[in-house]
C-alpha positions as CSV (number, residue, x, y, z in Angstrom):
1,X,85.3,58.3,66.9
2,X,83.2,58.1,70.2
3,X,81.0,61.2,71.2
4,X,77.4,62.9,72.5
5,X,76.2,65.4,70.5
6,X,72.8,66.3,69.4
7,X,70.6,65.8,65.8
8,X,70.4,69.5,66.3
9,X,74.2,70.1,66.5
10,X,74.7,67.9,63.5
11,X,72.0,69.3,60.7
12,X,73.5,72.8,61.8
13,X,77.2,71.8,61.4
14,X,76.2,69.5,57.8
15,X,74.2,72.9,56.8
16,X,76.7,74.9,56.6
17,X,78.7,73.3,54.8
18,X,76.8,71.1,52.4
19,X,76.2,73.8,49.7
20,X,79.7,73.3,48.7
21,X,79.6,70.0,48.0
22,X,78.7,68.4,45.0
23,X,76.4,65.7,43.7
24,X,78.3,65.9,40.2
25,X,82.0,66.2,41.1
26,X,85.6,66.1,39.4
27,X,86.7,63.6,42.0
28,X,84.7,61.3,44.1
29,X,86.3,62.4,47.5
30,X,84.4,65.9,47.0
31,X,81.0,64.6,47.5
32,X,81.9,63.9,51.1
33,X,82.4,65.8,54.1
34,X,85.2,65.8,56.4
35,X,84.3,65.3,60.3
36,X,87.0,65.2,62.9
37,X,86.3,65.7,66.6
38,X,88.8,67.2,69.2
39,X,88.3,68.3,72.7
40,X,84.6,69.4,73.0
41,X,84.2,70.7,69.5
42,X,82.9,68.6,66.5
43,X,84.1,70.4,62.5
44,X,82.1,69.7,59.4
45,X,84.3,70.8,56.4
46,X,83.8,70.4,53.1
47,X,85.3,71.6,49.7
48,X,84.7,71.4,45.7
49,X,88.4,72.8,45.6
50,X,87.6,76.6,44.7
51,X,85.5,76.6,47.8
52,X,86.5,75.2,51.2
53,X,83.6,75.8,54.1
54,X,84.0,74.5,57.8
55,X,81.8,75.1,60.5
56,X,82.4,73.2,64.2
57,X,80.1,72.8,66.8
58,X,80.1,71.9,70.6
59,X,80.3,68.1,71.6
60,X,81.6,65.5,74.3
61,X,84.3,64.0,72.7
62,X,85.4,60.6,74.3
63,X,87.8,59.0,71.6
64,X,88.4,61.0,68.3
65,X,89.2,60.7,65.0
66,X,88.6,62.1,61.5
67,X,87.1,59.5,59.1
68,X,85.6,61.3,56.1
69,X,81.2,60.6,55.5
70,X,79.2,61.5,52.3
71,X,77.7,64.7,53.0
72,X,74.4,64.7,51.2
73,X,73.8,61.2,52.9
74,X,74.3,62.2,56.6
75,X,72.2,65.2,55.9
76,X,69.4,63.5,54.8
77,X,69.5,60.6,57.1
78,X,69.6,63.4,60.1
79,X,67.0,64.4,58.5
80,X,64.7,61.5,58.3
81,X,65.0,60.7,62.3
């Protein structure tokens, strides 16, 4: 995945959906949060399978592709910048 898109852009989309996702879950895959970038839009979405949030924000997009990142992790190393 190749794009431009601001810290700003990415605590808002990891915000919105990082309340669903668990730092004690039923399966490891639902401690991370799925991005996948198309066109000029960027989608955080995230689910503890009762819940599924997703929230997408503006981006350029050169080359995407939607490989799954720990969500508590990006959030706090956006964070920490």
């Amino acid at each position: 995945m190749n794009l431009t898109i601001t810290k700003e852009q990415i605590l808002a989309g990891l915000q919105a959906v990082q309340n669903v996702v668990s730092t004690a879950p039923r399966c490891p895959i639902l401690s991370n949060v799925l991005i996948r970038a198309e066109k000029d839009r960027v989608e955080f979405t995230a689910t503890d399978l009762d819940v599924t949030i997703a929230c997408s924000v503006e981006a350029k997009v050169k080359n995407p592709a939607p490989p799954p990142r720990a969500g508590k992790k990006n959030s706090s190393a956006s964070r920490a910048n």
